[in-house]
VEXMI-101333 format. One record per residue (C-alpha): residue in three letters; x, y, z. Coordinates in steps of 0.05 Angstrom, whole numbers, plus 5000, padded with zeros to 4 digits. Layout:
N
(site Ala,(X,Y,Z))
...
END
This chain:
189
(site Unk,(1025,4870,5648))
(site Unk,(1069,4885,5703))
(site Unk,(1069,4834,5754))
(site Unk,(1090,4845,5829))
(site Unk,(1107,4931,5807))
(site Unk,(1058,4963,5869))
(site Unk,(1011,4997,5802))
(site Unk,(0985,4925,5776))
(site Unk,(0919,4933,5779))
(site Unk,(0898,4866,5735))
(site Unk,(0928,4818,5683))
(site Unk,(0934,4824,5606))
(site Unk,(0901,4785,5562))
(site Unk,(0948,4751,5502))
(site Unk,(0947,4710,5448))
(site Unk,(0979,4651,5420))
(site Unk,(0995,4572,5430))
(site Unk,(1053,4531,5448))
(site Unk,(1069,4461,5446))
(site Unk,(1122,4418,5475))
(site Unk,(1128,4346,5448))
(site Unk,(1142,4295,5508))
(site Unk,(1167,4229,5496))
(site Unk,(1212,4172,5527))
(site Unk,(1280,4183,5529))
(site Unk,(1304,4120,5495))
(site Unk,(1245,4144,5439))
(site Unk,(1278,4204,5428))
(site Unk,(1349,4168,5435))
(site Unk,(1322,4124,5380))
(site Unk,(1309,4176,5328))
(site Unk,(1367,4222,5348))
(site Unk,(1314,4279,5374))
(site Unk,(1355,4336,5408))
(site Unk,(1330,4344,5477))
(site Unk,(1327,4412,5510))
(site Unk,(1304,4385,5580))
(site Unk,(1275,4328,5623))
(site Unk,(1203,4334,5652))
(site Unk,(1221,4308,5724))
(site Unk,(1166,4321,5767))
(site Unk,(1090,4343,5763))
(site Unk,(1042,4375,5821))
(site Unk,(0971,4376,5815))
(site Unk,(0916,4406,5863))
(site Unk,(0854,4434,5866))
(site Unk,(0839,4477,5923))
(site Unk,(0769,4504,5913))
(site Unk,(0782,4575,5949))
(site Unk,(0741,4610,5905))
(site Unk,(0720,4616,5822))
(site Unk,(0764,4671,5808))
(site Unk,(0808,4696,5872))
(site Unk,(0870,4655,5887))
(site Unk,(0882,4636,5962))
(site Unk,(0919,4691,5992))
(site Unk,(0965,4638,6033))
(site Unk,(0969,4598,5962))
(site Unk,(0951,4535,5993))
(site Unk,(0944,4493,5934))
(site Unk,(1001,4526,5898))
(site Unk,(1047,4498,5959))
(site Unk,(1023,4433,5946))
(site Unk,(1027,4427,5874))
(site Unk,(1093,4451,5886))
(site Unk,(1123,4411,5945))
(site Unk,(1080,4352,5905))
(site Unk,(1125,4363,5843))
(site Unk,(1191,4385,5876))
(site Unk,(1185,4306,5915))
(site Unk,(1156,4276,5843))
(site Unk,(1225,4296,5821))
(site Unk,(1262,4268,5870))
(site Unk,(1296,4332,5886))
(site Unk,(1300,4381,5941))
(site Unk,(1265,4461,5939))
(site Unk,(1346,4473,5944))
(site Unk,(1356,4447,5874))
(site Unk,(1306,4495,5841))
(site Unk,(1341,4545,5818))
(site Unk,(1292,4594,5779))
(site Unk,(1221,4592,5781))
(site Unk,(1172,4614,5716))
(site Unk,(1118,4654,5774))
(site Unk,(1038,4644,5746))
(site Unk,(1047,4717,5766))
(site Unk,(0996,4745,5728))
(site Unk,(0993,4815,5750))
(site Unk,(0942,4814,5805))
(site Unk,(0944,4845,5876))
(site Unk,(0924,4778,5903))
(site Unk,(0950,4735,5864))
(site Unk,(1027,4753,5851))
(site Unk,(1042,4768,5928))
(site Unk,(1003,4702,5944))
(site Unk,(1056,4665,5902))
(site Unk,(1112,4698,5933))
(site Unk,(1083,4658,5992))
(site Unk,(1079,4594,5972))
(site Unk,(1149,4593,5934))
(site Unk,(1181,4622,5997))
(site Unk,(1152,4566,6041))
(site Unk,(1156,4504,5981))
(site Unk,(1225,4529,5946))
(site Unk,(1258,4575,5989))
(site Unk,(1278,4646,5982))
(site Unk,(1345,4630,5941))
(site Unk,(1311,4622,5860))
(site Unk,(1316,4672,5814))
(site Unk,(1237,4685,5793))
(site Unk,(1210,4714,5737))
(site Unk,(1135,4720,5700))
(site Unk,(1139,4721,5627))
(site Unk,(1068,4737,5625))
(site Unk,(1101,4807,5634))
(site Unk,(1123,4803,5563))
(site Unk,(1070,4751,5530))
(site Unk,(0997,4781,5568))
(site Unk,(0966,4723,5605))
(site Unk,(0946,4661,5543))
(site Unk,(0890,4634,5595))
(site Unk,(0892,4567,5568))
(site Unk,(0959,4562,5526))
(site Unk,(1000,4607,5591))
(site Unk,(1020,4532,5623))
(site Unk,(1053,4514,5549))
(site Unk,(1078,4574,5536))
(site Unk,(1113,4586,5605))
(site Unk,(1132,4515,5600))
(site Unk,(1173,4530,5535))
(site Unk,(1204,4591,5575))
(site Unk,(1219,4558,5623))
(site Unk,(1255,4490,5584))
(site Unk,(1294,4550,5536))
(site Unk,(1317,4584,5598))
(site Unk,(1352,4518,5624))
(site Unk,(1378,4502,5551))
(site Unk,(1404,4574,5557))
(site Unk,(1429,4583,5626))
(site Unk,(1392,4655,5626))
(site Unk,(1320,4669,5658))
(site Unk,(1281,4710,5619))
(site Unk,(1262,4785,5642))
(site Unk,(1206,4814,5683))
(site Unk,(1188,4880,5645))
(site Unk,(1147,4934,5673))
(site Unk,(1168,4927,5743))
(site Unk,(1181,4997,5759))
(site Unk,(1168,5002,5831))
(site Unk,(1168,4927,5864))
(site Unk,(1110,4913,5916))
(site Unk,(1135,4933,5987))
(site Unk,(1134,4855,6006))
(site Unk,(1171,4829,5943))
(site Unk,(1222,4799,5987))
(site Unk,(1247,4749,5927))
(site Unk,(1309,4758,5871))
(site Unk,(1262,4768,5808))
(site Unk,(1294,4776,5740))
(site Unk,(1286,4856,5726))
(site Unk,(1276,4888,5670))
(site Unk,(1334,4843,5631))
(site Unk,(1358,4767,5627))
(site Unk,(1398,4747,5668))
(site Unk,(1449,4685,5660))
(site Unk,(1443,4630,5709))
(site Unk,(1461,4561,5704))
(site Unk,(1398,4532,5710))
(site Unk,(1400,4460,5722))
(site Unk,(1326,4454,5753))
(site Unk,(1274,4494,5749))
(site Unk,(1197,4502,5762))
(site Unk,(1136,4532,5725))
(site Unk,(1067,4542,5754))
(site Unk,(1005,4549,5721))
(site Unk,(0957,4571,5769))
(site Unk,(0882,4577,5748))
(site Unk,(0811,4592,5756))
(site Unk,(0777,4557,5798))
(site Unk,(0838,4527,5843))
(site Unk,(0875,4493,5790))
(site Unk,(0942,4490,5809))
(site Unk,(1002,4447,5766))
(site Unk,(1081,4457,5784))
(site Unk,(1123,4427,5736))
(site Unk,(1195,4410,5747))
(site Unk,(1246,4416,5690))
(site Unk,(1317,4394,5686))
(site Unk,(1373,4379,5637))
END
C-alpha cells in the first residue's frame, strides 16, 4: 500500500479489529479510567457519487469534515494532523488532498496508516481512530511508508517514511467508504 507515491495503482486489503471504548467524562472520572483523548466532533455524509469511485472534488468528504471541525467547536486552524482515508487509489488519495486543503487548510501534518495496516474495509475507521487518539497521547504522527516518489500534485506536509513528533492537540480521521459514506472525526486531549 503506498498511498499518494505516483506507482499506486489500488489499495491493500488487511486484517484485523479495533475498538475504542467511549464514555462520559465524569463516568470515566468516576472509576479513575485513564483517558487518552476527547471525541469532540463528528461529520457524517452521504454523497451518492458513485458505488465504488470517490468524488474527485471530495464533496462529501468536505462536508463531513467542515461538519465535524464546527461539531467541535473549533477552527480547520486547530487541526493539526489529519489520519488521510488515503487508501492508495489514483482517485481517491488526490481527491482527499482536495477536500482537506479546502476544509482544514494546507498547514496539518497528514499521514495514512493504511500504508502500514492494508485497508481493514470495515474495522479501517476504528483502527485509524486508535492511530489517530495514540498519536495525540504521543505527540508523534505515525509514518507514511512506501511513498517513494510523491504524486506530482501532493502539495501537503505528509509524514514520510518515519514518525514524526508533533504536539498534537487536535486532530482528524476520515473514514471514507463505498458508496459515499463519509465520517470525520475530531480528537483532542
Amino acid at each position: 500500500s503506498r498511498p499518494w507515491d505516483k506507482g499506486r495503482d489500488g489499495f491493500v486489503f488487511g486484517e484485523g479489529s479495533g475498538a475504542v471504548v467511549l464514555e462520559r467524562a465524569d463516568h470515566a472520572a468516576a472509576r479513575g479510567a485513564r483517558v487518552y483523548a476527547r471525541l469532540a466532533g463528528a461529520g457524517i455524509t452521504s454523497d451518492g457519487y458513485d458505488i465504488v469511485q470517490p468524488d474527485p472534488e471530495c464533496k462529501g468528504g468536505i462536508r463531513a469534515m467542515s461538519k465535524s471541525i464546527k461539531d467541535a467547536g473549533l477552527t480547520g486552524a486547530d487541526i493539526v494532523h489529519v489520519n488521510a482515508h488515503a487508501t492508495s487509489t489514483p482517485a481517491g488519495d488526490m481527491g482527499e488532498i482536495v477536500g482537506i486543503k479546502a476544509a482544514v487548510g494546507s498547514h496539518p501534518v497528514i499521514t495514512s496508516t493504511k500504508s502500514m495496516s492494508g485497508h481493514l474495509l470495515g474495522a479501517a475507521g476504528a483502527l485509524e481512530s486508535i492511530a489517530t487518539i495514540l498519536a495525540i497521547r504521543d505527540s508523534v504522527v505515525p509514518p507514511t511508508i512506501n511513498l517513494d516518489d510523491p504524486d506530482d500534485e501532493l502539495d501537503l506536509d505528509v509524514a514520510a517514511h518515519k514518525a514524526r513528533p508533533l504536539d498534537i492537540p487536535a486532530a482528524m480521521n476520515n473514514s471514507f467508504g463505498f458508496g459515499g459514506h463519509n465520517v470525520a472525526l475530531i480528537f483532542t486531549r
